[in-house]
N, CA, C and O atoms as CSV, one atom per row, in Angstrom:
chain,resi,resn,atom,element,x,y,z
A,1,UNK,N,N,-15.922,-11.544,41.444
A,1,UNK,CA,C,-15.681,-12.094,40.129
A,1,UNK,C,C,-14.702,-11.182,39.391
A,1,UNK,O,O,-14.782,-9.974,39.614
A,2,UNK,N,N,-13.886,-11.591,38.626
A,2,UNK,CA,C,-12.578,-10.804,37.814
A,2,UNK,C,C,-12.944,-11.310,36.400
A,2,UNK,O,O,-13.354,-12.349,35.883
A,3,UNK,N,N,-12.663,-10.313,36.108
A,3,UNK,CA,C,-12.993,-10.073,34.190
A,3,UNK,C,C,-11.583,-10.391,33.974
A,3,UNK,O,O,-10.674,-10.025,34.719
A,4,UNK,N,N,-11.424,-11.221,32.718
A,4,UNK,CA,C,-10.119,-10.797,32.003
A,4,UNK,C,C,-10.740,-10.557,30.132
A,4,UNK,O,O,-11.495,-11.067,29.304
A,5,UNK,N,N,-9.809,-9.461,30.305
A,5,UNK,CA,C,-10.149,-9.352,28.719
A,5,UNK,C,C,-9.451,-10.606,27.877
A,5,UNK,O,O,-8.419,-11.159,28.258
A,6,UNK,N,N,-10.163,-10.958,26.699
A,6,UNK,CA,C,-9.668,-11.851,26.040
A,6,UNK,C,C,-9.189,-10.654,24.449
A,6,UNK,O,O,-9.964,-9.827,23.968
A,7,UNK,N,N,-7.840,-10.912,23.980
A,7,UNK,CA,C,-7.727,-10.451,23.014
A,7,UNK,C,C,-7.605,-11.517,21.545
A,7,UNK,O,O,-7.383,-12.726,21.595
A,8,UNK,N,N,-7.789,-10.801,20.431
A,8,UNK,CA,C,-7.831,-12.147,19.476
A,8,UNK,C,C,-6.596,-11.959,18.552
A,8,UNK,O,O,-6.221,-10.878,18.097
A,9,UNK,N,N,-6.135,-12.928,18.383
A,9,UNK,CA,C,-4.341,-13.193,18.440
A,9,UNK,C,C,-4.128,-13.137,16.822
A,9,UNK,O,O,-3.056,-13.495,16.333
A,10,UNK,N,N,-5.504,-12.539,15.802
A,10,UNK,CA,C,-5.592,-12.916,14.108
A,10,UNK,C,C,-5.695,-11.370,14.111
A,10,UNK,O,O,-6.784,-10.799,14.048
A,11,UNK,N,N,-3.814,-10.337,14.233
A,11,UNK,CA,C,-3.714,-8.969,13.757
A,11,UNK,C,C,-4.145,-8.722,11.938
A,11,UNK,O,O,-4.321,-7.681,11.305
A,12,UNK,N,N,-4.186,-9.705,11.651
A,12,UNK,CA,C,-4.543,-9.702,10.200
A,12,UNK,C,C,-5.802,-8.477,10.002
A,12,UNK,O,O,-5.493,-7.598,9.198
A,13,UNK,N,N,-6.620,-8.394,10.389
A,13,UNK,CA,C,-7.712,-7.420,10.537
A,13,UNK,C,C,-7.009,-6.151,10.533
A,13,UNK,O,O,-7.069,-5.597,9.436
A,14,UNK,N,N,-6.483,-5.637,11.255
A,14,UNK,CA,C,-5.782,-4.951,11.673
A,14,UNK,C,C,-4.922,-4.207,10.234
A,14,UNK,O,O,-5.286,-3.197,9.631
A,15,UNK,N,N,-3.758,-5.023,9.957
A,15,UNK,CA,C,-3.009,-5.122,9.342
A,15,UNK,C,C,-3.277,-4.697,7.543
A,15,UNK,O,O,-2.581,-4.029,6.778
A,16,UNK,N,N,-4.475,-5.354,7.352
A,16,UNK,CA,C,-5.794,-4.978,6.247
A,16,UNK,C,C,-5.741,-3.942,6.055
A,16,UNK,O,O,-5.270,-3.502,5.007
A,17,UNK,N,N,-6.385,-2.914,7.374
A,17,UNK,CA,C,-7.374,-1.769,7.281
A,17,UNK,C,C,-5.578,-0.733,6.729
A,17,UNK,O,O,-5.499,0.209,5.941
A,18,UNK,N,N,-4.422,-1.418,7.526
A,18,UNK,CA,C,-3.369,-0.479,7.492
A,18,UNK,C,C,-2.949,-0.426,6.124
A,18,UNK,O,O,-2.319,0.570,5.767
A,19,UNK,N,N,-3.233,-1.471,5.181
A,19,UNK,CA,C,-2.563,-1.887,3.813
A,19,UNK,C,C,-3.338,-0.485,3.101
A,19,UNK,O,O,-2.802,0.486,2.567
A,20,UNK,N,N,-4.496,-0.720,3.268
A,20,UNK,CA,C,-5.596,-0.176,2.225
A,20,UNK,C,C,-6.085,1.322,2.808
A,20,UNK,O,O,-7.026,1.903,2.267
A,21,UNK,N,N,-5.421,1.864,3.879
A,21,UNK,CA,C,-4.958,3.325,4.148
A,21,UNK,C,C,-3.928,3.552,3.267
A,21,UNK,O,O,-4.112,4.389,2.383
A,22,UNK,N,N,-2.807,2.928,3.340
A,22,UNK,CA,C,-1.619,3.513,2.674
A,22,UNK,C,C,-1.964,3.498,1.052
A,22,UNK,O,O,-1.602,4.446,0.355
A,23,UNK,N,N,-2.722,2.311,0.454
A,23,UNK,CA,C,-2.989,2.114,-1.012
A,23,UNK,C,C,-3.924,3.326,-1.199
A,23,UNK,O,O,-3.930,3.987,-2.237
A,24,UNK,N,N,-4.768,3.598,-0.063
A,24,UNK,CA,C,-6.102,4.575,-0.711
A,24,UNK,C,C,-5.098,5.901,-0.672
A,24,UNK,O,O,-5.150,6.622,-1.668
A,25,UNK,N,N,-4.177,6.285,0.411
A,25,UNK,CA,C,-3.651,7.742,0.294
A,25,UNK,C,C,-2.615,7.611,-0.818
A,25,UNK,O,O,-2.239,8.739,-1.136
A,26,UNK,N,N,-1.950,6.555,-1.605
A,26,UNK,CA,C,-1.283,7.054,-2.791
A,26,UNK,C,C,-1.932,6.977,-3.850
A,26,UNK,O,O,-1.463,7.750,-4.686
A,27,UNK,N,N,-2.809,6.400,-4.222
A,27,UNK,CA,C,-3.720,5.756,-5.323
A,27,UNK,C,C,-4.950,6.928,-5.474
A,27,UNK,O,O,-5.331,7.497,-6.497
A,28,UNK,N,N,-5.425,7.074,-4.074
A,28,UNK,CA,C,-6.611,7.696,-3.910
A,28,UNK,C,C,-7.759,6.882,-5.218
A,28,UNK,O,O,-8.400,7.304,-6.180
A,29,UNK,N,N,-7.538,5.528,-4.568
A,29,UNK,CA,C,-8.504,4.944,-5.154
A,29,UNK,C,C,-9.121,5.424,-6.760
A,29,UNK,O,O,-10.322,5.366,-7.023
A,30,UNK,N,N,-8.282,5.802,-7.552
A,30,UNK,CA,C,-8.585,6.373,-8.892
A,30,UNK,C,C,-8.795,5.121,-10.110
A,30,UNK,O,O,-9.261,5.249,-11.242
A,31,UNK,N,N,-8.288,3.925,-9.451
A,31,UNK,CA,C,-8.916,3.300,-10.664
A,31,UNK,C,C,-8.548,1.611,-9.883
A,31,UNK,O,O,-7.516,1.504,-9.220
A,32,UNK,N,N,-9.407,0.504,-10.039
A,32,UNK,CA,C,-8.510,-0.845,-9.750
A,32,UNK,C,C,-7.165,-1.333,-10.084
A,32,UNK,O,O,-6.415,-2.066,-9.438
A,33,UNK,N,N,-6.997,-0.688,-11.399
A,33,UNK,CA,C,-6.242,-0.901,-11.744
A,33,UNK,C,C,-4.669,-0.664,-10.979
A,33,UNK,O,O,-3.764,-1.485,-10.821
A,34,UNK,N,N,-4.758,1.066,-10.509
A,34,UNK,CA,C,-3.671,1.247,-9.784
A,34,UNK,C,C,-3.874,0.474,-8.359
A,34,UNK,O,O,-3.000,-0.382,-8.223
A,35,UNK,N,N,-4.679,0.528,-7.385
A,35,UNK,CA,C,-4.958,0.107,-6.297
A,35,UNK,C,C,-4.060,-1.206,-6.178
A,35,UNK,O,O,-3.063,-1.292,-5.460
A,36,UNK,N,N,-4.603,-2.276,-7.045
A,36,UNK,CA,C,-4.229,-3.558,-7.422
A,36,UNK,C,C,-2.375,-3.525,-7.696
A,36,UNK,O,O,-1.499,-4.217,-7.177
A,37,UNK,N,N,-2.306,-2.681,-8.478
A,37,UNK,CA,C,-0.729,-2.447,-8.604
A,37,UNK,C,C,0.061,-2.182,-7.124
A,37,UNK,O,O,0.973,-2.864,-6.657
A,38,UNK,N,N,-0.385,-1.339,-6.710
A,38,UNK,CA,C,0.134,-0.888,-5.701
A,38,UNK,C,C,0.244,-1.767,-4.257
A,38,UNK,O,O,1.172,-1.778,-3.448
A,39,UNK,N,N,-1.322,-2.659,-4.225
A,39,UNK,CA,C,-0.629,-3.566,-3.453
A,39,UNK,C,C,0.009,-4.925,-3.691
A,39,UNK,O,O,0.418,-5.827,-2.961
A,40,UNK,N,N,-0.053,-4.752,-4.766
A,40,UNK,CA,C,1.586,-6.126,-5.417
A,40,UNK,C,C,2.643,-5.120,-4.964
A,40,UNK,O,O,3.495,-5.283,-4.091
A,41,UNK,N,N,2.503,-4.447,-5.446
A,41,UNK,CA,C,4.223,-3.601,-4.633
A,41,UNK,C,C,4.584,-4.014,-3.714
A,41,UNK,O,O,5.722,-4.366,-3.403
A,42,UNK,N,N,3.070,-4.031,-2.808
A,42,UNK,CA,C,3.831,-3.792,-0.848
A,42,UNK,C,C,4.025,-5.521,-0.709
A,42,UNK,O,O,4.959,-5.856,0.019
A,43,UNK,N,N,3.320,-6.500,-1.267
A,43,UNK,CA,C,3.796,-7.940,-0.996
A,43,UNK,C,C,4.987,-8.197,-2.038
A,43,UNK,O,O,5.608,-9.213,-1.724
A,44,UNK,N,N,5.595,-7.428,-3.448
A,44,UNK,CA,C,6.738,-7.748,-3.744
A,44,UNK,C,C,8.046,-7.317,-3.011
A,44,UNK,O,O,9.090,-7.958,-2.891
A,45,UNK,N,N,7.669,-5.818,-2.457
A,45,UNK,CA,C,8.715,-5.296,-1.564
A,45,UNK,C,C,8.943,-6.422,-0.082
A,45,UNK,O,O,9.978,-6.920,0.361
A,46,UNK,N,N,7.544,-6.532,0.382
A,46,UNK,CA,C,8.412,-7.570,1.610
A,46,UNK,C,C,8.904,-9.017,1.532
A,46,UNK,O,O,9.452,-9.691,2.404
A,47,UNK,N,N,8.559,-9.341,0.219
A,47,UNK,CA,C,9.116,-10.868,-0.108
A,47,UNK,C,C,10.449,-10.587,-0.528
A,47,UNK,O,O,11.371,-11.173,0.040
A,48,UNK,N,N,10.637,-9.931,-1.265
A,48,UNK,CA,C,12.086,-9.545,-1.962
A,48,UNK,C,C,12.755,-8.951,-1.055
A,48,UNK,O,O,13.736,-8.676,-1.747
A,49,UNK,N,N,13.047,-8.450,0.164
A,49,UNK,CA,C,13.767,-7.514,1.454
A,49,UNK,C,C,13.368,-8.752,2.281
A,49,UNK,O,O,13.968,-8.611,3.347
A,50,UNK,N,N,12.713,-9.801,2.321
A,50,UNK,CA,C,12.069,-10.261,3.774
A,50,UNK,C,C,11.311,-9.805,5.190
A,50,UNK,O,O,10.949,-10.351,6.232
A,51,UNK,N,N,11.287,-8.222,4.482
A,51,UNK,CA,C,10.728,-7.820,5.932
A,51,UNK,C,C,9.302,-7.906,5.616
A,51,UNK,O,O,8.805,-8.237,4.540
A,52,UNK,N,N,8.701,-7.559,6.713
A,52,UNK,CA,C,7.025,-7.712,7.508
A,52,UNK,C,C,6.645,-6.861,6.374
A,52,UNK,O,O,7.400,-6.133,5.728
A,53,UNK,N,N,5.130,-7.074,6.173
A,53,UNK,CA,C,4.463,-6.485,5.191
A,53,UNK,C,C,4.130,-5.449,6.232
A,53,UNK,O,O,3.402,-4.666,5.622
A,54,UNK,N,N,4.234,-5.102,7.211
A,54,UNK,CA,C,3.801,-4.159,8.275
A,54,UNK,C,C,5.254,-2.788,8.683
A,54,UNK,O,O,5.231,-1.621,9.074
A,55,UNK,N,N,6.049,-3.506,8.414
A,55,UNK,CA,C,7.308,-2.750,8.392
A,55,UNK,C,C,7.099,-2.188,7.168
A,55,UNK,O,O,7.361,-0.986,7.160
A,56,UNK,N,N,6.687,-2.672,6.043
A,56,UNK,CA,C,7.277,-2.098,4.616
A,56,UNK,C,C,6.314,-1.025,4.363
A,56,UNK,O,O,6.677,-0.104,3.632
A,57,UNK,N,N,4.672,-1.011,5.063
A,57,UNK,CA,C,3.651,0.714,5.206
A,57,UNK,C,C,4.227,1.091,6.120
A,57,UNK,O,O,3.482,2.029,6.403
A,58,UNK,N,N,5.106,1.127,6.960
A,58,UNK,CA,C,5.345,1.906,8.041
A,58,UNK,C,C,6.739,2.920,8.057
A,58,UNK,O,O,7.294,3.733,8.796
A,59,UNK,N,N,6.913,2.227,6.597
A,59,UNK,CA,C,8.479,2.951,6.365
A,59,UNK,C,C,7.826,3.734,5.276
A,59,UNK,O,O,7.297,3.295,4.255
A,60,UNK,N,N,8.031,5.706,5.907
A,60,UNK,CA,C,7.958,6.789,5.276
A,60,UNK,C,C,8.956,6.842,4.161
A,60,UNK,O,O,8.352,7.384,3.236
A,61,UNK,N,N,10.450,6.493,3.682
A,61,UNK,CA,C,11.008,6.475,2.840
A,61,UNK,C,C,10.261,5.830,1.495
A,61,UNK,O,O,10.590,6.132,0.347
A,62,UNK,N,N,9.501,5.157,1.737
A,62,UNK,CA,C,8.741,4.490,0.796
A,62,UNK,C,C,7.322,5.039,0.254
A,62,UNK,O,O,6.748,4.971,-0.833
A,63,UNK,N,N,6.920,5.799,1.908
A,63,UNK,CA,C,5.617,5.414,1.986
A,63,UNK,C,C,5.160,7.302,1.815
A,63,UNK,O,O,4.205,7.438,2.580
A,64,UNK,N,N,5.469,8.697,1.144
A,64,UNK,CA,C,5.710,9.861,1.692
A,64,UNK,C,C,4.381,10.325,2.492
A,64,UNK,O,O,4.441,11.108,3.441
A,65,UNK,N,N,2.999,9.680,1.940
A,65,UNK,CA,C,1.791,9.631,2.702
A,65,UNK,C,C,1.710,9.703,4.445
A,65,UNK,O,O,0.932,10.364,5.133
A,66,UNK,N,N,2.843,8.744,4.890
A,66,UNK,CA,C,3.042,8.599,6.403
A,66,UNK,C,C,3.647,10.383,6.835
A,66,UNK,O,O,3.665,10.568,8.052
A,67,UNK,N,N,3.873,10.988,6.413
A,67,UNK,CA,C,4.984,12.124,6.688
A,67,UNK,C,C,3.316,13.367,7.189
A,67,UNK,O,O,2.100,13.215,7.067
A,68,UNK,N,N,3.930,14.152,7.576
A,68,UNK,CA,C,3.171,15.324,8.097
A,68,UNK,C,C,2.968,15.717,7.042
A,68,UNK,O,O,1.784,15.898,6.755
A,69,UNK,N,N,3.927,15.995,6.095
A,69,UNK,CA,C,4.222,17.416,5.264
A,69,UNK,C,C,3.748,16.794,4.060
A,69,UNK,O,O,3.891,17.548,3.097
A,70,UNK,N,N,3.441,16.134,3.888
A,70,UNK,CA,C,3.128,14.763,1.891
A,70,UNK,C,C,2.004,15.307,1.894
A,70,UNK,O,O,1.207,15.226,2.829
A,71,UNK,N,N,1.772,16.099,0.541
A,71,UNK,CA,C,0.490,16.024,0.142
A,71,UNK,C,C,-0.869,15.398,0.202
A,71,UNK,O,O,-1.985,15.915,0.222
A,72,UNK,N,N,-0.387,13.842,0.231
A,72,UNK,CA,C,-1.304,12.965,0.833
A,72,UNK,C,C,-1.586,12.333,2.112
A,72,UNK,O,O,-2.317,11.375,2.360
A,73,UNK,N,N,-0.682,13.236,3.075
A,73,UNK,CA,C,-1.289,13.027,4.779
A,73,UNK,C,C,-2.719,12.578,4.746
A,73,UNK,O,O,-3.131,11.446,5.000
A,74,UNK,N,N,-3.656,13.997,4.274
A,74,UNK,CA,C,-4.756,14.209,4.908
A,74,UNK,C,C,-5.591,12.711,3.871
A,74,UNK,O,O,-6.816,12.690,3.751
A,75,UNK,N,N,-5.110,12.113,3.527
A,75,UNK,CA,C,-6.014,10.847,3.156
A,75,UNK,C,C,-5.895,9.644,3.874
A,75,UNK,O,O,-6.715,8.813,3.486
A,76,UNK,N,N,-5.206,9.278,4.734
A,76,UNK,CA,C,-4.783,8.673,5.014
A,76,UNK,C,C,-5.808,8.587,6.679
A,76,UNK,O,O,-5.627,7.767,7.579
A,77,UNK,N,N,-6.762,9.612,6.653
A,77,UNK,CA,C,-7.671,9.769,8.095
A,77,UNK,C,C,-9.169,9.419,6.792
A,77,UNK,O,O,-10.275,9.675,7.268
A,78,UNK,N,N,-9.171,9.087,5.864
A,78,UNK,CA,C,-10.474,8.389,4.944
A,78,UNK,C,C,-10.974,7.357,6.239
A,78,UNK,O,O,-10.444,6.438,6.865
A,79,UNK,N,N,-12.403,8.108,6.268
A,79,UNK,CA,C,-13.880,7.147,6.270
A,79,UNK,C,C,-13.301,5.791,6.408
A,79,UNK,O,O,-12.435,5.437,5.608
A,80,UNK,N,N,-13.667,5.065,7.276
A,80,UNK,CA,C,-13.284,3.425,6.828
A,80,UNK,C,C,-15.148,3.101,6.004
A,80,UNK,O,O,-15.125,2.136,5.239
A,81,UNK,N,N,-16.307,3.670,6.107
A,81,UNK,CA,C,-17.508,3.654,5.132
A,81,UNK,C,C,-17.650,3.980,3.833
A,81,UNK,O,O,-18.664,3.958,3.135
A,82,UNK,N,N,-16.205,4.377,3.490
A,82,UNK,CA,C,-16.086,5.218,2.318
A,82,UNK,C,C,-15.815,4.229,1.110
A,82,UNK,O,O,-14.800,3.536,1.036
A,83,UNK,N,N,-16.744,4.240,0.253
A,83,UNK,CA,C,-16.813,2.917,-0.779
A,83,UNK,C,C,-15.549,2.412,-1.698
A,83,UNK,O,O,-15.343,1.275,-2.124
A,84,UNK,N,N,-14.509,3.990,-1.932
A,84,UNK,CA,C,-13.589,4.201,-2.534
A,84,UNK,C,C,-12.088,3.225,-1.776
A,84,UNK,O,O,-11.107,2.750,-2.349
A,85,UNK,N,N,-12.524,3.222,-0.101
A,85,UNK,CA,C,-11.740,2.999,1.173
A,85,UNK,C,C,-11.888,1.122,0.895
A,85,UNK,O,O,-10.993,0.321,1.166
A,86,UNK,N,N,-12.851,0.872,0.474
A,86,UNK,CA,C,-13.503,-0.325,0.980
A,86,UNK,C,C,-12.825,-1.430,-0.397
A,86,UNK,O,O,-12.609,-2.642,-0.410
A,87,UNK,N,N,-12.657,-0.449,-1.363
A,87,UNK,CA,C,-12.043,-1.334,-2.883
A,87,UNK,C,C,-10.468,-1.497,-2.345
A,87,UNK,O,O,-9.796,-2.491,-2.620
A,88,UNK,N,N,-10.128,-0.728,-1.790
A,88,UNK,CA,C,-8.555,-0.690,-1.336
A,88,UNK,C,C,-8.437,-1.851,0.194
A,88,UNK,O,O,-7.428,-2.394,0.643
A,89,UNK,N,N,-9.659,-1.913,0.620
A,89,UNK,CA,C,-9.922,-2.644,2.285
A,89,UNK,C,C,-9.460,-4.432,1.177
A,89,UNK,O,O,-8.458,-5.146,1.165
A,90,UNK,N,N,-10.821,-4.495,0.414
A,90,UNK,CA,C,-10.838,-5.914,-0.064
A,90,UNK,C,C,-9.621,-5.930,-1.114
A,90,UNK,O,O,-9.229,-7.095,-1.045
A,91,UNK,N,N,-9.099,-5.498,-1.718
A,91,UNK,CA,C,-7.911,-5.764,-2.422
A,91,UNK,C,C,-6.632,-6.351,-1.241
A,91,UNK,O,O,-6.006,-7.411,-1.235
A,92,UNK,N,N,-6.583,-5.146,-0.287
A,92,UNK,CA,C,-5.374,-5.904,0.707
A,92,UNK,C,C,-5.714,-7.202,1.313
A,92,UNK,O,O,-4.791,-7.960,1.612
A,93,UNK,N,N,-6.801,-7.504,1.503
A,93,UNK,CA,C,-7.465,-9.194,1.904
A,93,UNK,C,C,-7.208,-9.896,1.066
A,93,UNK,O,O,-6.661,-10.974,1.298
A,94,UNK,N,N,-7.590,-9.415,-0.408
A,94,UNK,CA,C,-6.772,-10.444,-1.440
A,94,UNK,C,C,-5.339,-10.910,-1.388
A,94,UNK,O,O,-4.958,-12.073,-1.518
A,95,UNK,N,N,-4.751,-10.062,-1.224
A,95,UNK,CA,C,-3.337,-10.170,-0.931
A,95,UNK,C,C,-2.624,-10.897,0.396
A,95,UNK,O,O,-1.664,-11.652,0.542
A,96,UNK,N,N,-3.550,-10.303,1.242
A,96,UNK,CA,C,-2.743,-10.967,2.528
A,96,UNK,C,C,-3.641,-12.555,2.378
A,96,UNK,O,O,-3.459,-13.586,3.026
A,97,UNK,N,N,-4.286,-12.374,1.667
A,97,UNK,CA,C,-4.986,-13.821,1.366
A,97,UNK,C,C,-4.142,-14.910,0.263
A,97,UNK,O,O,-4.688,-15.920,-0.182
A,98,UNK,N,N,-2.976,-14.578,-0.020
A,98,UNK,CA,C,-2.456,-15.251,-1.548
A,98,UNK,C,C,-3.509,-15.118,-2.601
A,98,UNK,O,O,-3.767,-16.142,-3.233
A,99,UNK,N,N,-4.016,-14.262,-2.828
A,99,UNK,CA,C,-5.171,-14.096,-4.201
A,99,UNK,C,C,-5.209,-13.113,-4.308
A,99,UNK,O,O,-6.246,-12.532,-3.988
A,100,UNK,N,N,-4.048,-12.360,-4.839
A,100,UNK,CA,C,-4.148,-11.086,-5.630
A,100,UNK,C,C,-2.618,-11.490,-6.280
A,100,UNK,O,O,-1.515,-11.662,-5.759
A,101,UNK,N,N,-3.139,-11.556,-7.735
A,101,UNK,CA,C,-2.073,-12.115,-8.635
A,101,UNK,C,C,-1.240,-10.571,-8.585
A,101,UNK,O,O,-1.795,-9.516,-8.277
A,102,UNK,N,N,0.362,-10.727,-9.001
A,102,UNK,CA,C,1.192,-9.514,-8.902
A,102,UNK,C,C,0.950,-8.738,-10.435
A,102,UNK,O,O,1.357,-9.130,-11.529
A,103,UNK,N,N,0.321,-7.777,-10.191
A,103,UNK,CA,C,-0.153,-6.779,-11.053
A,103,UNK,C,C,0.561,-5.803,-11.194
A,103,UNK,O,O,0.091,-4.726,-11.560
A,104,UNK,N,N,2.125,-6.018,-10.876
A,104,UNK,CA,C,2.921,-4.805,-11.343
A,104,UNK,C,C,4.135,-5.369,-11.744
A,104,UNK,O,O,5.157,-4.686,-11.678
A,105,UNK,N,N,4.164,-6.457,-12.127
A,105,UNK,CA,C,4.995,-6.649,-12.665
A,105,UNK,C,C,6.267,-7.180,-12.084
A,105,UNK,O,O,7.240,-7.431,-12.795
A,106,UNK,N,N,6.251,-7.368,-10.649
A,106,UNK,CA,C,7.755,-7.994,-9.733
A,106,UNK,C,C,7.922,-6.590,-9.149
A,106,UNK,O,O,8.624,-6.591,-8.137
A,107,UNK,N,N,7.494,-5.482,-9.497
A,107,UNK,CA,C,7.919,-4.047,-8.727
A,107,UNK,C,C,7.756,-3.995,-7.504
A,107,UNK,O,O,6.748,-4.485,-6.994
A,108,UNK,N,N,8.626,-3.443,-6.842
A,108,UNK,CA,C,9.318,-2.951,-5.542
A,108,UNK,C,C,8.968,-1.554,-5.208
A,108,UNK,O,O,8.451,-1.288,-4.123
A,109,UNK,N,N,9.237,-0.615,-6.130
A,109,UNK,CA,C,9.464,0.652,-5.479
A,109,UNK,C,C,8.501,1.607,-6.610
A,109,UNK,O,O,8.247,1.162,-7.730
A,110,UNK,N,N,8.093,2.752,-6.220
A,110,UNK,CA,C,6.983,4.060,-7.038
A,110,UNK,C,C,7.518,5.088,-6.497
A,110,UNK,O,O,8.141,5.307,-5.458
A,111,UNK,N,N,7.096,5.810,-7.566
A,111,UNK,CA,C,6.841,7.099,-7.527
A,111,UNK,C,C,5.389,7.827,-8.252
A,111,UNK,O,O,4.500,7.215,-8.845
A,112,UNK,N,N,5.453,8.986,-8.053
A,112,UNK,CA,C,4.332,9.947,-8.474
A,112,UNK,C,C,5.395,10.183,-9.843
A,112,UNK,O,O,6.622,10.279,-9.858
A,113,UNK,N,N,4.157,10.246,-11.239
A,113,UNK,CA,C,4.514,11.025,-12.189
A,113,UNK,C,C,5.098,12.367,-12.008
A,113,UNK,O,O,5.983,12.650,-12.816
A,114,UNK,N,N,4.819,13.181,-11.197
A,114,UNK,CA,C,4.841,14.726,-11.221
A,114,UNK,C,C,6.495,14.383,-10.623
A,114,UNK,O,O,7.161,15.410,-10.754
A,115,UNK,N,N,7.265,13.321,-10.058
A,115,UNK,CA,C,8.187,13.510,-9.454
A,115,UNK,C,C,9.416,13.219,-10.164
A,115,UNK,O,O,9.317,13.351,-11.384
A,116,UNK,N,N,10.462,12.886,-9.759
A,116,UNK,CA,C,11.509,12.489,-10.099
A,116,UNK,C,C,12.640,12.741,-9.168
A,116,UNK,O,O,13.395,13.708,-9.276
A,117,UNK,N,N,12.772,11.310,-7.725
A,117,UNK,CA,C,13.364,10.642,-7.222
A,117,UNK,C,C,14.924,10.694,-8.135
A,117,UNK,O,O,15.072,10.635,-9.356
A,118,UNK,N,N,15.631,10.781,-7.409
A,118,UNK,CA,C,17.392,10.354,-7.698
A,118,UNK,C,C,17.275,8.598,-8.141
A,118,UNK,O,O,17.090,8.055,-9.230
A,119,UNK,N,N,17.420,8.202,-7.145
A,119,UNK,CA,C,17.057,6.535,-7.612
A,119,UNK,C,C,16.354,6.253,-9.070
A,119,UNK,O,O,16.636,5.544,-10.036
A,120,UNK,N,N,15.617,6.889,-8.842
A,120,UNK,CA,C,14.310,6.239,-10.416
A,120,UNK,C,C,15.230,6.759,-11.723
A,120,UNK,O,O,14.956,6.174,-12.770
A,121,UNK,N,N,16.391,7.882,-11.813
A,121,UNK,CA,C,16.788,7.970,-12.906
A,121,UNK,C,C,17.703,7.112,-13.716
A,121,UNK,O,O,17.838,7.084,-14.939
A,122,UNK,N,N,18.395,6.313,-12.651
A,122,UNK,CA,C,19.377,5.103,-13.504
A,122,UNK,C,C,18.601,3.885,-13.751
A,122,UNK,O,O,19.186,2.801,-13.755
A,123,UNK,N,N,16.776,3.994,-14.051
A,123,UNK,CA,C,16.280,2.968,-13.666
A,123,UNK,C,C,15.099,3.172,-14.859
A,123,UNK,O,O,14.717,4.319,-15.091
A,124,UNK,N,N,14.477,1.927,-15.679
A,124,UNK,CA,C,13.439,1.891,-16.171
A,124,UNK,C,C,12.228,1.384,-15.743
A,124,UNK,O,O,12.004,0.236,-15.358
A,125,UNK,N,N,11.269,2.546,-15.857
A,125,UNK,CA,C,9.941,2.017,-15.529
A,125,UNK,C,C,9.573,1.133,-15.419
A,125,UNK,O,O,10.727,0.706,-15.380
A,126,UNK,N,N,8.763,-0.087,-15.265
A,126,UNK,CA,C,7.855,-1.742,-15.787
A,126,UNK,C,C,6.100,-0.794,-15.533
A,126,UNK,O,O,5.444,-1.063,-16.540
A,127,UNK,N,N,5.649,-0.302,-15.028
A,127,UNK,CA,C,4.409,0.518,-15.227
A,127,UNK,C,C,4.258,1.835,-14.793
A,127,UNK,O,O,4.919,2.475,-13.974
A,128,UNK,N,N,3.293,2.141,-15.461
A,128,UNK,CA,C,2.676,3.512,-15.481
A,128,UNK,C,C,1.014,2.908,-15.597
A,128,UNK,O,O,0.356,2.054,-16.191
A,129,UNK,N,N,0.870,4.015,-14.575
A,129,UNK,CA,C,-1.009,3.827,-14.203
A,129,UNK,C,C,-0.947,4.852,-13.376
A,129,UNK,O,O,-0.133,5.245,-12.540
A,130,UNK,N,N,-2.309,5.327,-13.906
A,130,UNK,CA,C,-2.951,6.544,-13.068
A,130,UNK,C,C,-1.689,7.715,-12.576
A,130,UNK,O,O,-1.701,8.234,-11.460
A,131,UNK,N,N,-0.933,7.923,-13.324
A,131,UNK,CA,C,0.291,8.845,-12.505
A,131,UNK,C,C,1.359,8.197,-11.217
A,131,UNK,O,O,2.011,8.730,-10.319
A,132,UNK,N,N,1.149,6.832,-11.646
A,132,UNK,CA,C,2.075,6.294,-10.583
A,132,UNK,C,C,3.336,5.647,-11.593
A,132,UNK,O,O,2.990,4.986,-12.572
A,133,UNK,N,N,4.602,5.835,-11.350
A,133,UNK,CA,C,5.385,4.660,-12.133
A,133,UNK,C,C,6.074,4.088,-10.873
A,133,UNK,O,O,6.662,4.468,-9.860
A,134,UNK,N,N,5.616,2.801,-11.592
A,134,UNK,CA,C,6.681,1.131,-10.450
A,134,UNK,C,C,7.866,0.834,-11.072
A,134,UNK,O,O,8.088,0.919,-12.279
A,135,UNK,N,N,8.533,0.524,-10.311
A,135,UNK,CA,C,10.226,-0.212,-10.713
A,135,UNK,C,C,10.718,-1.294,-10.068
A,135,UNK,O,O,10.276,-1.482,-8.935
A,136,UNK,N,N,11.742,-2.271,-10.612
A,136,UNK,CA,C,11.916,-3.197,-9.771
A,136,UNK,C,C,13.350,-2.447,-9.376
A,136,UNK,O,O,14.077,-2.925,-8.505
C-alpha cells in the first residue's frame, strides 16, 4: 500500500500567522488601534503596487523587523499562544477576509516615531498611533 500525502491548497492559514508576525513585531501589539492601522497598510500597500500581500511582509525595505540587526527581530519568534500574538492573528483574518475597514487612512508606508527616513521628509503624516506615523 502507498501513502500519498494530501496537501491543502487554502495557504491563507499560513499567510495569516505571517501578517500578524510582522504586525505583532512593529506594533508589538500596544494597542488595537495601531495593530488595525498597520494591517490596512499591508492590504493598502499591495492593492496600490499590485503586488501579493505576501511579497509586501517579505520585503525588509518596508518591513526593518525581517532584518537580523532591527531592533524588532527578536519579536517576530512570539508564542503563536501569546494573547497579544492572537489580537494581531484575528485582525489579519479580518483583512484577508475583506472585513477590516482601512484604518489608516489609504496609507502605504511607516515609520517609527524615534526615526526619520529620507522619504518621510518631503511628505505629510495622515497618522500617528502608538509611535508609529503612516503616509500615503
Amino acid at each position: 500500500m502507498q501513502l500519498c500525502l494530501i496537501r491543502n491548497p487554502d495557504c491563507s492559514r499560513k499567510l495569516a500567522y505571517d501578517i500578524a508576525r510582522i504586525v505583532y513585531a512593529h506594533t508589538g501589539a500596544t494597542s488595537l488601534r495601531a495593530i488595525e492601522a498597520m494591517t490596512s497598510m499591508i492590504s493598502n500597500a499591495s492593492k496600490k503596487t499590485g503586488r501579493e500581500i505576501s511579497d509586501i511582509i517579505s520585503d525588509s525595505d518596508i518591513f526593518s523587523a525581517l532584518r537580523s540587526d532591527s531592533k524588532y527581530h527578536t519579536r517576530m519568534s512570539v508564542p503563536a499562544n501569546c494573547r497579544a500574538f492572537q489580537t494581531c492573528l484575528r485582525t489579519a483574518w479580518r483583512m484577508l477576509h475583506n472585513n477590516l475597514p482601512d484604518m489608516c487612512f489609504g496609507a502605504t508606508c511607516f515609520h517609527d516615531a524615534d526615526e526619520m527616513p529620507t522619504w518621510a521628509t518631503s511628505r505629510g503624516y495622515i497618522l500617528d498611533t502608538d509611535g508609529l506615523l503612516f503616509y500615503i
